[in-house]
C-alpha positions as CSV (number, residue, x, y, z in Angstrom):
1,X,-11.3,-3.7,15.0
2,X,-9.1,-2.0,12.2
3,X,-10.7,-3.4,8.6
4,X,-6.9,-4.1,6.4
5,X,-5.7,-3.6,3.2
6,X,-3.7,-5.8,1.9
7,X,-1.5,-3.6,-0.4
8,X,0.4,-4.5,-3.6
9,X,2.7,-1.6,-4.9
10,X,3.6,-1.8,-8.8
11,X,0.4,-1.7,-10.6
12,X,-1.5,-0.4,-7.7
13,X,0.5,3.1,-6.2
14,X,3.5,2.8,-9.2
15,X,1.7,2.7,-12.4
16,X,3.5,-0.3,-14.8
17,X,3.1,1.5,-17.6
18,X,4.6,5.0,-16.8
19,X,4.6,7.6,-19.6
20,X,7.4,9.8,-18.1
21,X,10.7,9.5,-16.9
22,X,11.3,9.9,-13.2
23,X,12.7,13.1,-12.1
24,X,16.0,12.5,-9.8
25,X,16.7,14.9,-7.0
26,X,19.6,14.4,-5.5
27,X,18.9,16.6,-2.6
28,X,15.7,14.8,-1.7
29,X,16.6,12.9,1.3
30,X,17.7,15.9,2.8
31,X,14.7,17.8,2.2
32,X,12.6,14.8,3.5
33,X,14.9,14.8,6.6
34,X,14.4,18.5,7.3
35,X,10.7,18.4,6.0
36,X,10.3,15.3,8.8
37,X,12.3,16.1,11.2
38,X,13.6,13.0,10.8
39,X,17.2,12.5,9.9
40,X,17.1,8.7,9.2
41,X,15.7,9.7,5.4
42,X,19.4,10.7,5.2
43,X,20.3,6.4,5.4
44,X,17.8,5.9,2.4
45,X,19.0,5.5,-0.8
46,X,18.3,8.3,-3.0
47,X,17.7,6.2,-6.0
48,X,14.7,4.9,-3.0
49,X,13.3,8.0,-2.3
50,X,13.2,9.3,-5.6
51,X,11.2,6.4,-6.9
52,X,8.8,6.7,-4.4
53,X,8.6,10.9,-4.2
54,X,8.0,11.3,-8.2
55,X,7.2,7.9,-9.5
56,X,4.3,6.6,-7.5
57,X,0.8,7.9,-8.8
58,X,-0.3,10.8,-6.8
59,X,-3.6,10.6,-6.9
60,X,-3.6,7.1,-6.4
61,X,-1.5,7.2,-3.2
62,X,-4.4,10.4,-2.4
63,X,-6.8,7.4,-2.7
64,X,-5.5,4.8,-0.7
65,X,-5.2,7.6,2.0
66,X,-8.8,8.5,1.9
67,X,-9.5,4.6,2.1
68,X,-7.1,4.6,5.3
69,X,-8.5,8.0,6.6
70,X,-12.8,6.9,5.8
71,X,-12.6,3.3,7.3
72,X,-9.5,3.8,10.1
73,X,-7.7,1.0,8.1
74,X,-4.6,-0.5,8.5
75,X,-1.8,-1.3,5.8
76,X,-0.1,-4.8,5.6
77,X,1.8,-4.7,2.1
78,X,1.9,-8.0,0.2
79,X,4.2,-6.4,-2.9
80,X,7.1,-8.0,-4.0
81,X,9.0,-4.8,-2.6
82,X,8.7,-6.9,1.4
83,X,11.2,-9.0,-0.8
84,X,13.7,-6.9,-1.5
85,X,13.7,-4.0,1.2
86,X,13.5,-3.9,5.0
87,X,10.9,-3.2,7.0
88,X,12.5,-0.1,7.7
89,X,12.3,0.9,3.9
90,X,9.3,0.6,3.9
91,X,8.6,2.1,7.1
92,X,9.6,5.6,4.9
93,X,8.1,4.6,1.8
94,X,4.7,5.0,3.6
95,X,5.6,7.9,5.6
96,X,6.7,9.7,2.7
97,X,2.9,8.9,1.5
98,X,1.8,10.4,4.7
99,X,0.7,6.8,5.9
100,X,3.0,5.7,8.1
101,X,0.7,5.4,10.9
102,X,-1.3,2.6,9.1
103,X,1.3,0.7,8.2
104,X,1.5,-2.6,10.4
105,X,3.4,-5.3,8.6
106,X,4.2,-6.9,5.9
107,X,3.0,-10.8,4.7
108,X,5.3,-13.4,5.4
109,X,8.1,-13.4,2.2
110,X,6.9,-16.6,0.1
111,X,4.3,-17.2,-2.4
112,X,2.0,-17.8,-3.6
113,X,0.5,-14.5,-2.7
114,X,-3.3,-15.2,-2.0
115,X,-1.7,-18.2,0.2
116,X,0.5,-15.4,2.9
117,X,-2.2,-13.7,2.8
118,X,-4.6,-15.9,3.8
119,X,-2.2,-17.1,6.5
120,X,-1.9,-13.4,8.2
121,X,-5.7,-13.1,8.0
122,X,-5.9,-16.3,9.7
123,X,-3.1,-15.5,12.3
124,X,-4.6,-12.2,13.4
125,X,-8.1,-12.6,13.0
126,X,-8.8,-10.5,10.3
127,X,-12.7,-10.5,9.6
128,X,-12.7,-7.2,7.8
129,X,-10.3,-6.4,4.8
130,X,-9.4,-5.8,0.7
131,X,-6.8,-7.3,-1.0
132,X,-5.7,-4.7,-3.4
133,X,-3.3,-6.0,-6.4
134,X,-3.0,-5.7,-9.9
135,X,-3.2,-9.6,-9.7
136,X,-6.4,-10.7,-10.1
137,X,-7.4,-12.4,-6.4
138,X,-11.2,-12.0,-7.0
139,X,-11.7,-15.9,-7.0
140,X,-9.5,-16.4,-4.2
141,X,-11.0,-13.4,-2.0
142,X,-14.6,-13.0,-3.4
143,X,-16.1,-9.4,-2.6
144,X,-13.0,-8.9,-0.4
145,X,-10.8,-7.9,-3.4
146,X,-9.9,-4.8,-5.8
147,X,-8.3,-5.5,-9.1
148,X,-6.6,-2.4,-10.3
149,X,-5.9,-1.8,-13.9
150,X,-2.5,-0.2,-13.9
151,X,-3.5,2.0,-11.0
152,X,-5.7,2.4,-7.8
153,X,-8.3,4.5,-9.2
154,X,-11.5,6.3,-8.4
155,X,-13.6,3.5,-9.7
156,X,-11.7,1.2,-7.3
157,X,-12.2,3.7,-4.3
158,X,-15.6,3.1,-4.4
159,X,-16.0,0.1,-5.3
160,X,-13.8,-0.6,-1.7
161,X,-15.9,2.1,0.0
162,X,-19.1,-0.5,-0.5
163,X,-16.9,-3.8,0.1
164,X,-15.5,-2.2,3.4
165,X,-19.3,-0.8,4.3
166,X,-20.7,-4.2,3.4
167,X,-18.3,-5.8,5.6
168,X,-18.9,-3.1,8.9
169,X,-22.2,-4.2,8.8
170,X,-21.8,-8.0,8.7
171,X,-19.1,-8.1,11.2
172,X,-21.4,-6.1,13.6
């Protein structure tokens, strides 16, 4: 069984408190489209894309990717962004992070947060995962939680690394 993260965005991938300005490519959903092969990047908004290409935190996307790669983990985003964009959006969003193949859902669109995601790890089963948020959720998900200080970090990678591990070994 695939371990899952549960995956906030802002304060975990976006950084709240950016120090520079995004840069704005207009030409970037056509260079994703070619780059991809894929010419739905050409229905995105640009304003979308953009965010995402030079406003997400590099080497905290590289992290969460390493996380994915390490463990084989899946993605089930818990953000606010499952409010406001379709499952298609965010479909791209991860492939432009080269993890579209991890991405499986999203939590159901209500709050509380640590209640829809209790509910999906009830409804699937879930016996191995990390809730990753800028949210504090360590009292609601003892040792099965990651709170990020404006971004995913290295401390945080390891810190998952030894939850995940932990958890492998108890669910054997």
């Amino acid at each position: 069984m695939h371990p899952v993260l549960f995956l906030d965005i802002d304060g975990v991938l976006h950084p709240q408190r950016s120090k520079t300005t995004a840069h704005f490519d207009m030409d970037l959903n056509k260079k994703l489209a070619e780059e991809y092969m894929d010419p739905h990047f050409l229905d995105l908004s640009p304003y979308f894309t953009n965010h995402i290409f030079y406003g997400f935190d590099q080497k905290a996307c590289s992290l969460i990717a390493a996380l994915v790669s390490r463990f084989d983990a899946h993605i089930v985003l818990t953000s606010s962004w499952r409010m406001v964009y379709t499952h298609q959006e965010l479909y791209y969003l991860f492939k432009i992070l080269h993890m579209e193949d991890a991405f499986v859902g999203i939590t159901k669109k209500r709050t509380p947060r640590q209640d829809v995601i209790r509910e999906y790890i009830e409804d699937h089963d879930i016996k191995q995962y990390l809730v990753i948020d800028d949210q504090d959720m360590t009292k609601a998900f003892p040792f099965h939680a990651i709170h990020t200080q404006n971004c995913f970090n290295e401390e945080d990678y390891h810190i998952a690394c030894t939850l995940l591990e932990i958890q492998h070994v108890q669910n054997q």
